[in-house]
PAZABA-852364 format. One line per field, with one value per residue (C-alpha): residue number from 0; residue in three letters; y, z, x. Coordinates in pm, 1 decimal, decimal comma, padded with zeros to 6 digits. Layout:
<nodes>
nr	NUM / ...
rest	ALA / ...
yy	Y / ...
zz	Z / ...
xx	X / ...
</nodes>
This chain:
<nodes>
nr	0 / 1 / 2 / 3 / 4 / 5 / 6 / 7 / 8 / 9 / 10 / 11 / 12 / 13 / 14 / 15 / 16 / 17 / 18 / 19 / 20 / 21 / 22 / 23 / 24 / 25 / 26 / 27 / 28 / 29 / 30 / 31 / 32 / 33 / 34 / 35 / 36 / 37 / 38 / 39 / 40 / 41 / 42 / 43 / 44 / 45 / 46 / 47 / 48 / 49 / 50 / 51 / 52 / 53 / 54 / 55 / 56 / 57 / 58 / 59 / 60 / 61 / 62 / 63 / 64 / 65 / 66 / 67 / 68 / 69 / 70 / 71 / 72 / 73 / 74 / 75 / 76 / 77 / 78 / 79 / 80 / 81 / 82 / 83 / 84 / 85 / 86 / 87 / 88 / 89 / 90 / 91 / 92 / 93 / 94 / 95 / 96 / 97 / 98 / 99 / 100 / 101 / 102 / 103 / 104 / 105 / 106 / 107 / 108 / 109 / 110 / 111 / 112 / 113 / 114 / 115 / 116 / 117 / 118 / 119 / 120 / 121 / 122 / 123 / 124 / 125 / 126 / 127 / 128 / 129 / 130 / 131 / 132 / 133 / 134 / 135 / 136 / 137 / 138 / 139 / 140 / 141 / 142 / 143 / 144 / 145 / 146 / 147 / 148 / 149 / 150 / 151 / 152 / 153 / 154 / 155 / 156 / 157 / 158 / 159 / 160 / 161 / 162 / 163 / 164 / 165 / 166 / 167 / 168 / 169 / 170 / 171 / 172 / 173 / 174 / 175 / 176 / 177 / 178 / 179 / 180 / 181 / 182 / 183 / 184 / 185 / 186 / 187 / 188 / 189 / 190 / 191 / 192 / 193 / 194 / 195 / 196 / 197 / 198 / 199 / 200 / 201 / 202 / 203 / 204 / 205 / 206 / 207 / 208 / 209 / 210 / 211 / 212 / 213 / 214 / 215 / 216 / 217 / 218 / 219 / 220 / 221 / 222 / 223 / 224 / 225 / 226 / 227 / 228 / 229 / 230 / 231 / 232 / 233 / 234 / 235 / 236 / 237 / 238 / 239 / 240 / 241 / 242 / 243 / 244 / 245 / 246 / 247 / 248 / 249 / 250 / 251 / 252 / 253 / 254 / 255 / 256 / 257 / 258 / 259 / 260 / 261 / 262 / 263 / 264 / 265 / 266 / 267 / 268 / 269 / 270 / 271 / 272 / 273 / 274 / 275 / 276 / 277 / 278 / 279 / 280 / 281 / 282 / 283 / 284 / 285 / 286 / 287 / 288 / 289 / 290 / 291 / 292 / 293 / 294 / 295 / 296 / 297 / 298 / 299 / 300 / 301 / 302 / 303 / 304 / 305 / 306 / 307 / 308 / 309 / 310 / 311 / 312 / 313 / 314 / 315 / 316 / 317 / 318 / 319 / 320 / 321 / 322 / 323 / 324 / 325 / 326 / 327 / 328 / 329 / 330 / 331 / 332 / 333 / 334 / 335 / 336 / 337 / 338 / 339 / 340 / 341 / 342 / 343 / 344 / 345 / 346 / 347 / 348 / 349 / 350 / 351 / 352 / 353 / 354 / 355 / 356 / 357 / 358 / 359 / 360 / 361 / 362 / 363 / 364 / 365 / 366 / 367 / 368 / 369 / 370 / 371 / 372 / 373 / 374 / 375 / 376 / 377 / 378 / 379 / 380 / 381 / 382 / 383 / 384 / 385 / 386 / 387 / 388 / 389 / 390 / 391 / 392 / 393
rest	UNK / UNK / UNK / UNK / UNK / UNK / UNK / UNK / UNK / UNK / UNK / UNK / UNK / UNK / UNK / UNK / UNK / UNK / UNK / UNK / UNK / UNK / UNK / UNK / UNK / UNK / UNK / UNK / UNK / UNK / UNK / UNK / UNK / UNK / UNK / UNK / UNK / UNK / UNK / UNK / UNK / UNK / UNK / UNK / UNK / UNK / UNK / UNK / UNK / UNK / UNK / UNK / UNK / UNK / UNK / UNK / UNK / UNK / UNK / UNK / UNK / UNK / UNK / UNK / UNK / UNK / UNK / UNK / UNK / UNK / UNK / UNK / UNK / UNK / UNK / UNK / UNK / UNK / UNK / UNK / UNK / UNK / UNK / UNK / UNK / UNK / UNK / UNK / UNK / UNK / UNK / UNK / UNK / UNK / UNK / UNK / UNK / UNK / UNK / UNK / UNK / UNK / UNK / UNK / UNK / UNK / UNK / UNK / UNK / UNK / UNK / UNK / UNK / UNK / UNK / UNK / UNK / UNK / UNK / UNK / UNK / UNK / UNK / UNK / UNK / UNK / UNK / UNK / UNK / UNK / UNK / UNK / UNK / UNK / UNK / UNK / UNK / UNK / UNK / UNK / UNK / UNK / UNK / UNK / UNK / UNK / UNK / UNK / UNK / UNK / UNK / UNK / UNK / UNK / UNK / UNK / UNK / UNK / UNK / UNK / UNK / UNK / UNK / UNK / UNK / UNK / UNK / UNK / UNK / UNK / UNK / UNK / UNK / UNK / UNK / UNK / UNK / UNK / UNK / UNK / UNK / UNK / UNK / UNK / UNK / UNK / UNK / UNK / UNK / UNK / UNK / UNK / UNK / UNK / UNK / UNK / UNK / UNK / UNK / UNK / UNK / UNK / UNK / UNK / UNK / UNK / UNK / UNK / UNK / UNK / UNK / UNK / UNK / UNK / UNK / UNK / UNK / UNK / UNK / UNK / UNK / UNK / UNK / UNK / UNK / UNK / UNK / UNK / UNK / UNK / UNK / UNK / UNK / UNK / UNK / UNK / UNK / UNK / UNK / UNK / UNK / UNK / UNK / UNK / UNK / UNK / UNK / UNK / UNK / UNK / UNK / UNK / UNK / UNK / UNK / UNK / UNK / UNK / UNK / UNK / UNK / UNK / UNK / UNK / UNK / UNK / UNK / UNK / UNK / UNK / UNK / UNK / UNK / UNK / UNK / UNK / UNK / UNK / UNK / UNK / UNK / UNK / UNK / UNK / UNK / UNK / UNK / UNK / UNK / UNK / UNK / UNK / UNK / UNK / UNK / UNK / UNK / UNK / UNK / UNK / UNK / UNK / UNK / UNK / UNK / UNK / UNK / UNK / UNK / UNK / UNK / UNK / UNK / UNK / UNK / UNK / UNK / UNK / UNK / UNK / UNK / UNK / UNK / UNK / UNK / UNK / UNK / UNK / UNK / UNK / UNK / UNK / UNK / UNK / UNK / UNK / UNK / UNK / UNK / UNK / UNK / UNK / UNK / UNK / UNK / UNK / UNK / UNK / UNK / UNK / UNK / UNK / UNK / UNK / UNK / UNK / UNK / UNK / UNK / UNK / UNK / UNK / UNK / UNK / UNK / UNK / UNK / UNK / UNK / UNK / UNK / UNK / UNK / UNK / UNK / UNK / UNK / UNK / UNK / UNK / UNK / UNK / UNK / UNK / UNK / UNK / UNK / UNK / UNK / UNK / UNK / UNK / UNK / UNK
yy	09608,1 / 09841,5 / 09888,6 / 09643,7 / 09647,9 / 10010,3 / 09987,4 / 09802,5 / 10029,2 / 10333,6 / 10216,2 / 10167,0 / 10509,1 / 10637,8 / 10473,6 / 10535,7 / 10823,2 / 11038,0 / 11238,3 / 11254,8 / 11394,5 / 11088,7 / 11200,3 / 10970,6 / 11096,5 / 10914,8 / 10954,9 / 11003,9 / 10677,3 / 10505,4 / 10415,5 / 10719,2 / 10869,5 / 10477,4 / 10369,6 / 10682,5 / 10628,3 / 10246,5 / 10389,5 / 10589,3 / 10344,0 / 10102,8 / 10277,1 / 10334,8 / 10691,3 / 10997,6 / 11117,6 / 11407,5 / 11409,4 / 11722,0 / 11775,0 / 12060,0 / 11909,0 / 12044,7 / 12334,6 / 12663,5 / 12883,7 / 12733,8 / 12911,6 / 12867,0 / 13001,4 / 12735,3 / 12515,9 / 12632,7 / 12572,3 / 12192,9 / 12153,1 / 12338,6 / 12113,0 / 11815,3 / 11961,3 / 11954,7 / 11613,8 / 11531,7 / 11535,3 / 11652,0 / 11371,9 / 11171,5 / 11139,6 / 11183,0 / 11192,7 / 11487,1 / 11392,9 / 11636,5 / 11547,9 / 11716,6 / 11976,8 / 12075,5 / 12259,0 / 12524,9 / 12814,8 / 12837,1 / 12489,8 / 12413,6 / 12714,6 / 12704,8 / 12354,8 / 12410,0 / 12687,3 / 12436,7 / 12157,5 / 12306,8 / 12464,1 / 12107,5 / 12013,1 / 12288,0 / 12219,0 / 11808,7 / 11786,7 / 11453,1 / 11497,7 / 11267,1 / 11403,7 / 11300,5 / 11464,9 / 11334,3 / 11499,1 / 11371,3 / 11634,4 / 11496,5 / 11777,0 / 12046,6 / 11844,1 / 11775,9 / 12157,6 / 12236,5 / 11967,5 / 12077,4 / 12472,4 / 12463,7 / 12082,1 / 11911,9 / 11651,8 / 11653,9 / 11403,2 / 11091,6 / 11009,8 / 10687,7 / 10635,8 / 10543,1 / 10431,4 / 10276,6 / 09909,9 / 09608,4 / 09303,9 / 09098,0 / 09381,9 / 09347,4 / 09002,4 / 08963,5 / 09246,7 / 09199,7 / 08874,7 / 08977,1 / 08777,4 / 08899,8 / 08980,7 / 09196,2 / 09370,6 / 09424,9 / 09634,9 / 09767,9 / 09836,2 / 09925,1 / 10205,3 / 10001,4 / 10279,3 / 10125,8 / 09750,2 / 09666,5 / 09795,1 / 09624,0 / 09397,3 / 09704,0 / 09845,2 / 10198,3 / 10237,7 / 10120,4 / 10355,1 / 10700,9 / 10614,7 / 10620,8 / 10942,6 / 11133,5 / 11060,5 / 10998,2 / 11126,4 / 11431,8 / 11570,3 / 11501,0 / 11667,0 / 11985,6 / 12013,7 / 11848,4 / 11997,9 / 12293,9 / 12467,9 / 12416,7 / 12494,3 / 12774,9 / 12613,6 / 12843,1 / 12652,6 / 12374,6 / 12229,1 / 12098,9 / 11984,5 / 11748,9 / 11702,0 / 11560,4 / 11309,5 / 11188,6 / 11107,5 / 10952,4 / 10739,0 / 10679,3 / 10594,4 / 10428,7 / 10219,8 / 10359,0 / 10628,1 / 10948,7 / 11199,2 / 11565,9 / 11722,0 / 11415,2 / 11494,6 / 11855,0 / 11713,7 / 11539,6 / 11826,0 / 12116,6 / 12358,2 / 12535,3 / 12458,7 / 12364,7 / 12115,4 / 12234,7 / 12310,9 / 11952,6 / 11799,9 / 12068,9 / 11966,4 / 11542,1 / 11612,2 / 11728,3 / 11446,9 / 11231,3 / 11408,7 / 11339,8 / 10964,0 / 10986,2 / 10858,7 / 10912,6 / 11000,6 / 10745,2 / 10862,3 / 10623,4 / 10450,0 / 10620,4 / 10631,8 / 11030,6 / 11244,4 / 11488,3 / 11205,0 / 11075,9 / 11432,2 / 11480,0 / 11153,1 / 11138,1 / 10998,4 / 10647,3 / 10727,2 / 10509,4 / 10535,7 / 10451,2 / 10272,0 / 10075,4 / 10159,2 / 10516,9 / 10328,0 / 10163,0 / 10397,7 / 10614,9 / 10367,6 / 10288,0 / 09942,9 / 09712,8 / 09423,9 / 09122,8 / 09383,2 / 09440,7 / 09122,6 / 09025,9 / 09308,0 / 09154,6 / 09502,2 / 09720,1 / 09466,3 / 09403,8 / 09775,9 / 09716,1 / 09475,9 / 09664,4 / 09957,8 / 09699,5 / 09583,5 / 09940,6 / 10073,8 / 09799,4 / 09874,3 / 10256,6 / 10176,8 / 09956,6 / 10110,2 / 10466,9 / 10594,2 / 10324,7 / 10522,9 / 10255,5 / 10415,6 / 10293,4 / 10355,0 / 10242,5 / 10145,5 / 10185,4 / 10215,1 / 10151,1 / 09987,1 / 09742,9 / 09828,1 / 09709,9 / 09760,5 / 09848,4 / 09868,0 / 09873,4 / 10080,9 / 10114,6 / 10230,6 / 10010,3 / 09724,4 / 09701,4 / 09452,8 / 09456,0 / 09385,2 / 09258,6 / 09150,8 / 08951,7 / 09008,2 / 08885,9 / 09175,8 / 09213,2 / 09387,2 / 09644,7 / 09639,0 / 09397,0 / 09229,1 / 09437,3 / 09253,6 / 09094,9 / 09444,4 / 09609,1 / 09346,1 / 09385,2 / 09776,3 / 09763,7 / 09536,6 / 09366,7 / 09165,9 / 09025,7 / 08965,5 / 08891,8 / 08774,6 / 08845,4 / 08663,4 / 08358,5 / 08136,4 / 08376,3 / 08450,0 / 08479,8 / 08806,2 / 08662,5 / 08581,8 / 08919,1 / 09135,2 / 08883,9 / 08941,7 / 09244,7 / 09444,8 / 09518,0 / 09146,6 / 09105,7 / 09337,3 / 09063,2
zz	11154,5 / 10948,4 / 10904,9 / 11210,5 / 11202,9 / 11327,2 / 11587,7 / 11877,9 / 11813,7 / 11849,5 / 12138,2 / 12312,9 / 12207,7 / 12379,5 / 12751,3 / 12734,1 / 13021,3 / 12779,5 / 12556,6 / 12153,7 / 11896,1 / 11674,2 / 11311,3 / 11076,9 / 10703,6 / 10348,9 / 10095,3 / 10123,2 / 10157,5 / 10297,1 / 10641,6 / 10857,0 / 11009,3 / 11071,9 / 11220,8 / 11451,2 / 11563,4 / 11635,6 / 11857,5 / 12071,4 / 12128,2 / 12219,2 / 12464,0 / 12730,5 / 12844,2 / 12704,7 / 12374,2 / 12115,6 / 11752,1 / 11533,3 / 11141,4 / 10928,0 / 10608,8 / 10716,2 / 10552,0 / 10778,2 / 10825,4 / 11041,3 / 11182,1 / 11474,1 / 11708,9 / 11592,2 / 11659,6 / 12000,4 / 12084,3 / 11983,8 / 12214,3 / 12480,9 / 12503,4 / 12509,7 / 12757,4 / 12967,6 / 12903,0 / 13121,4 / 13516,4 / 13691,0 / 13632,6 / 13374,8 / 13015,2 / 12719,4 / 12372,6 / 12103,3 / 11692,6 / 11496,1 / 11098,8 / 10789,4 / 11009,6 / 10715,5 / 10595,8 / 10942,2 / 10836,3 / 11106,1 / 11238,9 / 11352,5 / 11509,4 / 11714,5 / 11799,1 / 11917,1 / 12199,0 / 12292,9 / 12320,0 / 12510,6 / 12743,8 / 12812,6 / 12901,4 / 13120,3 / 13342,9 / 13280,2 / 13181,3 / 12973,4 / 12691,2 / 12407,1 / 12013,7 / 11738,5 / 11387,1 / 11084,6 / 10718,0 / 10346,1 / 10180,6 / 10306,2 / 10152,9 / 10371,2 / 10674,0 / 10681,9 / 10637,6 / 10928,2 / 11151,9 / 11055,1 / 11043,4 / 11448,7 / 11571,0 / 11567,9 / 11875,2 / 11914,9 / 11720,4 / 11557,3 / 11253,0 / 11152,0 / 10724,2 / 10641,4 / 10256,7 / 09988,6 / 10097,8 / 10004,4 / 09867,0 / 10185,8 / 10357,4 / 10020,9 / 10033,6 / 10410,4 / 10394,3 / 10022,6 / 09932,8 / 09621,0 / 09438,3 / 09283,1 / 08961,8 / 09112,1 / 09312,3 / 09034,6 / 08827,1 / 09085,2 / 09346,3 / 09713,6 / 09757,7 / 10021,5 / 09959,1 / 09606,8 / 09669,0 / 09704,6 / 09324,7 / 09162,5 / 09023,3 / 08864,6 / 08649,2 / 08571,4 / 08937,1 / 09018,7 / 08762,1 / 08868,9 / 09229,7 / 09154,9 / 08918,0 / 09078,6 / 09479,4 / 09471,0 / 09227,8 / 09192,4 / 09558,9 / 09566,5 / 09302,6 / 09324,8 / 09714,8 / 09870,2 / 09597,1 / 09410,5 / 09706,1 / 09945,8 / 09716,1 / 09507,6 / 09173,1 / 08800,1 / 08585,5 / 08713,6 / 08350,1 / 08357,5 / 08697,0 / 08581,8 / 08235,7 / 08394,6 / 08615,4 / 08332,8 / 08131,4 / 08426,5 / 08428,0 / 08065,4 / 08101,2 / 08455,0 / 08461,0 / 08181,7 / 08148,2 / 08023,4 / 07976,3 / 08080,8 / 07766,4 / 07624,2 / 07882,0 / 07744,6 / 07362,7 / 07534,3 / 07652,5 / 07563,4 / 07808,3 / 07825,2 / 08088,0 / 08178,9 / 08327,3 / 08672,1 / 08695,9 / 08570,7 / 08842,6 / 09133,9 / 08980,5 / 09017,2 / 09365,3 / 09438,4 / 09284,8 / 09487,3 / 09814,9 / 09755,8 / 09679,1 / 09384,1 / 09159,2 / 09216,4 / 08961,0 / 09010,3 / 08983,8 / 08804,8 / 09025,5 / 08953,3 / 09152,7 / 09278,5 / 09376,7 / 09081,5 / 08810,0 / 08991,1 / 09006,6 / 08646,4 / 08559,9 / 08360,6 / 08599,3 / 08585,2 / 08603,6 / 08869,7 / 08998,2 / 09368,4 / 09318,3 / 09042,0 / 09015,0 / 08912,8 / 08570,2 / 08510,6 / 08559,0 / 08351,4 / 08071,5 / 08030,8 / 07945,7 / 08159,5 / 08401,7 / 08130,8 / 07879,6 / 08069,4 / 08109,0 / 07741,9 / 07612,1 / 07741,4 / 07732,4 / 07876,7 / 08155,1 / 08208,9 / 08247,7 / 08493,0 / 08665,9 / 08700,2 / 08853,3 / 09111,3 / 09201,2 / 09222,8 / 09397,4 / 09656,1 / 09699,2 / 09742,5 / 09961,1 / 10166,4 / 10239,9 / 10253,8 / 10579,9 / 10634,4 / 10507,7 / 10173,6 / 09839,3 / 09523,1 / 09154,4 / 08855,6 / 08668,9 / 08244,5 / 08052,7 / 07654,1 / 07611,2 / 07920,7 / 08239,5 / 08579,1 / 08630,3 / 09033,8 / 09267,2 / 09608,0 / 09800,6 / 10141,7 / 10233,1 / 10068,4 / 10006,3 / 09644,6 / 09571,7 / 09151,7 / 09077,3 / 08749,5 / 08689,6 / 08374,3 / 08261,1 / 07915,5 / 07738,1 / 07456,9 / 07583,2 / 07319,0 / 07562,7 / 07623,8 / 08042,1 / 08216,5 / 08536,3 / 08457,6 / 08352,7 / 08673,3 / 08915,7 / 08706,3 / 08788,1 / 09124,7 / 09434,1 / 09454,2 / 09762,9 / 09573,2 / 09217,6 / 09238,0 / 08932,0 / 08997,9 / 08756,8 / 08493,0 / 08698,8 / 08976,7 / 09274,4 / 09184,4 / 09178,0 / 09427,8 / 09697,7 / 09574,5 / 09728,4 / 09982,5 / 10138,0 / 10353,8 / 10102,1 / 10359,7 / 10356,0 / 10036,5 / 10184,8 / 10459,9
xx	09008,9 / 09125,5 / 09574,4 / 09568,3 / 09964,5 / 09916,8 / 09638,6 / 09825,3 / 10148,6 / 09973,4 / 09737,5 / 10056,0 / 10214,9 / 09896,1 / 09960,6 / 10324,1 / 10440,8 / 10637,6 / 10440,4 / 10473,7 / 10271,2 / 10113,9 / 10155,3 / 09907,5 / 10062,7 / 09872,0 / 09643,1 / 09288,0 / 09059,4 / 09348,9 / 09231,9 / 09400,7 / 09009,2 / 08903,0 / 09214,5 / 09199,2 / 08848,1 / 08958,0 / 09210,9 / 08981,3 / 08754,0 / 09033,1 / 09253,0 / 08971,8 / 09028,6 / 08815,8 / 08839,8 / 08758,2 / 08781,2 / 08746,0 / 08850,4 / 08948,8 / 08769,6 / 08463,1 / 08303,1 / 08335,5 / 08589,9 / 08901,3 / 09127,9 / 09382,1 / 09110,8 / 08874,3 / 09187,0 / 09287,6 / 08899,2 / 08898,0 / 09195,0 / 09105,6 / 08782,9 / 08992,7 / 09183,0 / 08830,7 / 08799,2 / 09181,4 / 09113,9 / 09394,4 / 09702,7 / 09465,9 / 09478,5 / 09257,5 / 09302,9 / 09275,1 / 09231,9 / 09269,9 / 09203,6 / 09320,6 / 09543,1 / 09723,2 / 09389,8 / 09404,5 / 09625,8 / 09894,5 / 09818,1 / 10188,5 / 10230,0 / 09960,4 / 10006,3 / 10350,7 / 10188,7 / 09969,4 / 10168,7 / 10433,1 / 10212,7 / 10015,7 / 10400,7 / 10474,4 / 10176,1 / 10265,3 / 09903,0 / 09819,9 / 09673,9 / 09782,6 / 09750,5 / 09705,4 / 09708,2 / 09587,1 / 09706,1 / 09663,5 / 09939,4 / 10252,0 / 10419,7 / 10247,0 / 10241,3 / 10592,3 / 10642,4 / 10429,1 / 10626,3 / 10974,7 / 10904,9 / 10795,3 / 10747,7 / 11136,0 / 11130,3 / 10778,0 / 10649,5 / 10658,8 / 10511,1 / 10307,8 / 10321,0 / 09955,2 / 09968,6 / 09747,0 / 09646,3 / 09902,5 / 09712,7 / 09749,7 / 09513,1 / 09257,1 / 09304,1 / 09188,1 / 08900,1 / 08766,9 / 08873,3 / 09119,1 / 09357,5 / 09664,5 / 09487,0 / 09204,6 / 09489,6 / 09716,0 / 09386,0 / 09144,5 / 09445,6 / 09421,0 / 09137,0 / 08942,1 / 08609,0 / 08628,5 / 08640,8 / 08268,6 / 08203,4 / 08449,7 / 08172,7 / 07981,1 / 08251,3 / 08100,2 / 07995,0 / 08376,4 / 08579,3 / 08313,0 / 08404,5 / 08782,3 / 08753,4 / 08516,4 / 08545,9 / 08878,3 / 09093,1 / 08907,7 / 08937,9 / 09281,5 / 09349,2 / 09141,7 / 09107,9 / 09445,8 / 09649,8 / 09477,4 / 09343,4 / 09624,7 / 09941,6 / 10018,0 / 10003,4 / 10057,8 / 09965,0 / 09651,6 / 09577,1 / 09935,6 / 09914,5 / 09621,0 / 09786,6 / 10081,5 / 09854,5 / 09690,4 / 10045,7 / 10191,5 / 09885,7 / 09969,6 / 10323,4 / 10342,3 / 10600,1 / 10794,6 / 11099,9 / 11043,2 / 11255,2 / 11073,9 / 11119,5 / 10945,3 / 10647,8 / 10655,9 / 10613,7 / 10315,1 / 10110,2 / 09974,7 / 09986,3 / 10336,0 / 10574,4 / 10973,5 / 11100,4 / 11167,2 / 10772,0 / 10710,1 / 10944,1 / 10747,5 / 10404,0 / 10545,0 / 10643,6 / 10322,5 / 10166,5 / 10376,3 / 10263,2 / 09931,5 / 09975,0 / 09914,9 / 10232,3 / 10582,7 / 10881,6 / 11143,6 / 11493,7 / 11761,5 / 12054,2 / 12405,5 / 12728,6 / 12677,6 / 12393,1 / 12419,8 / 12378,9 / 12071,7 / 11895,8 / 11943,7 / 11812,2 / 11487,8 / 11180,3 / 11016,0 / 10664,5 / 10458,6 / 10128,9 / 10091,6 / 09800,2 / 09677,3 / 09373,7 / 09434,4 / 09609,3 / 09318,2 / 09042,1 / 09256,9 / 09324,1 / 08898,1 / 09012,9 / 08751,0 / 08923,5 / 08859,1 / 08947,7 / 09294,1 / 09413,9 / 09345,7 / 09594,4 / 09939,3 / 10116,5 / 09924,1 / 09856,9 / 10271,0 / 10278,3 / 09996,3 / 10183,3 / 10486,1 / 10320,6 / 10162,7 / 10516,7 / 10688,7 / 10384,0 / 10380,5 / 10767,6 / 10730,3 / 10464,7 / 10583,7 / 10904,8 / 10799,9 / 10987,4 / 11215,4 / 11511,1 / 11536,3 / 11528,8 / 11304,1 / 11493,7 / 11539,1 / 11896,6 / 11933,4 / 12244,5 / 12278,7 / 11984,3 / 11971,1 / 11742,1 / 11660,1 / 11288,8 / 11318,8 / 11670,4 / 11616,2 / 11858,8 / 11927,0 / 12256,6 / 12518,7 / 12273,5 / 12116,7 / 11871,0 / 11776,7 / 11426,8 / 11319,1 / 10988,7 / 10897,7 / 10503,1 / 10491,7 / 10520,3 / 10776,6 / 11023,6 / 11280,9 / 11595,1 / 11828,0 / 11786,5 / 12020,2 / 12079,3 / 12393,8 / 12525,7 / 12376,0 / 12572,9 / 12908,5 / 12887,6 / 12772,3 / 12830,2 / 12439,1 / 12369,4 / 12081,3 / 11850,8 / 11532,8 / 11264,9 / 10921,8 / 10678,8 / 10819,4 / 11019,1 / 11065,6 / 10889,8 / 10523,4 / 10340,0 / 10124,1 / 10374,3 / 10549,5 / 10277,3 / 10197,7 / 10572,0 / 10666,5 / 10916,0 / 11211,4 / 11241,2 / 11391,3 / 11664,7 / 11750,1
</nodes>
């Protein structure tokens, strides 16, 4: 069963009396349609599903019209359940979702919703322009390696380079069948359809050229005017950040920013690049899996991404921050923030490393509940992304 964590939660959020909007927020090919679909066959009362991916105009008529036959489905004091997928693609979709939803409340009918989105960046701005206190929101992200590991039978090294795109898991054996997947039903649509088509972007050669250097560079610092020497389209740095941030709302790789004592310092930081899924690095970087593991830097960046990714991941709406800490020339690969708390992350892959461990110099600035070695004589990579990430905090 696909993101079983989630499937007895929100079968319960469906048969509770008050009312909430189910948000289900994450990439594409990450589970949200199947998990939904499990749902409705699990809760036992009638149920409609209806998507905005599909070609056709859509429109909040079209939308009123898929709830309204839900609505048909709901006898008088019964329930049923409404899915509605890829809502951020109907123009005016909060909107018209607030009408409706307040008038099912008025007249106490009892129908339950839920809406599916892959941009979290225009879904959250749908929610907080018209939906505050009507929702809740469910964080569906790119499978951990204990999900891989019980569906597809990975190990840590097939989850560090082919990642967590379920879709993609049956061709890992067939590596040009694996990387086209990745590229062309994958990346591709995220890219031109969940970001392209749906935000107003200037410059879309940068956009991609930026993917493609973060894919480059994940795990690394770079400064932005570093990324601008990089590419060749011309651009400033507060586009870069916009065009990261959208990357990032897509699922596609985040800009980490570095630790510091005050909000300022930490916005003006440069970004540590990291892909939120693995397999993007590896598609990008052509290098084949035997290929990858032969070529010890490359494959310590690899397994750096894995760990940061499985940390962004994991935590993403918990209210716990992922960064980075550097200061004359010592880093901490990954600090994990959550309030006061700061847990320092190294992780030691065998590549040769330029700056001096930085640790010790991270603890003597800062008060660190905890330091933690993944890889070496640490904790393995394996039981790494085997263990739920808020536990390190405890």
């Amino acid at each position: 069963m696909f993101k079983r964590s989630f499937y007895s939660v929100l079968c319960n959020r469906v048969k509770e009396p008050r009312r909430f909007i189910q948000v289900l927020r994450g990439p594409r090919q990450t589970g949200k349609t199947t998990l939904a679909r499990q749902v409705m066959e699990g809760v036992g009362i009638p149920s409609y599903y209806a998507t905005g991916d599909e070609p056709g105009l859509k429109d909040h008529d079209w939308l009123a019209q898929q709830w309204e036959r839900a609505r048909l489905l709901a006898p008088p004091e019964s329930a049923a359940l409404l899915v509605l997928d890829e809502i951020q693609k109907i123009p005016g979709w909060s909107e018209t979702v607030k009408r409706l939803w307040d008038e099912d409340s008025l007249e106490s009918r009892q129908l339950r919703v839920f809406l599916l989105g892959s941009s979290a960046l225009l879904v959250q701005r749908g929610l907080s322009e018209s939906l505050t206190g009507r929702y809740e929101v469910t964080h569906i992200t790119h499978w951990s390696f204990s999900e891989m590991r019980e569906s597809f039978g990975f190990d840590a090294q097939q989850y560090i380079y082919f990642g967590g795109y379920p879709g993609a898991a049956p061709l890992i054996d067939d590596y040009d069948r694996w990387s086209s997947y990745v590229l062309e039903s994958l990346i591709e649509p995220t890219i031109s359809r969940d970001i392209l088509m749906m935000t107003q972007v200037d410059k879309p050669a940068l956009l991609r050229q930026l993917f493609d250097l973060g894919c480059a560079y994940s795990g690394q610092v770079l400064s932005y005017q570093k990324m601008l020497g990089q590419l060749h389209d011309a651009g400033n740095t507060t586009t870069l950040a916009h065009y990261l941030r959208l990357l990032e709302s897509a699922g596609l790789m985040a800009g980490l920013k570095k630790h510091a004592g005050d909000t300022a310092r930490r916005r003006a930081s440069s970004p540590k690049l990291l892909v939120l899924n693995t397999a993007l690095m590896s598609t990008a970087s052509r290098r084949r899996y035997e290929d990858a593991m032969e070529q010890r830097e490359f494959w310590g960046h690899l397994a750096e991404s894995a760990v940061g990714a499985a940390l962004v991941n994991g935590l993403q709406g918990t209210g716990v921050d992922i960064r980075y800490w550097a200061g004359r020339n010592r880093e901490v690969d990954f600090v994990i923030s959550r309030g006061d708390t700061l847990v320092a992350v190294e992780v030691k892959s065998g590549r040769r490393r330029m700056a001096l461990p930085g640790v010790a110099e991270f603890s003597r600035q800062f008060d660190v509940r905890k330091t933690l070695l993944v890889g070496g004589d640490g904790v393995s990579l394996d039981e790494f992304l085997s263990t739920r990430p808020e536990s390190w905090l405890e």
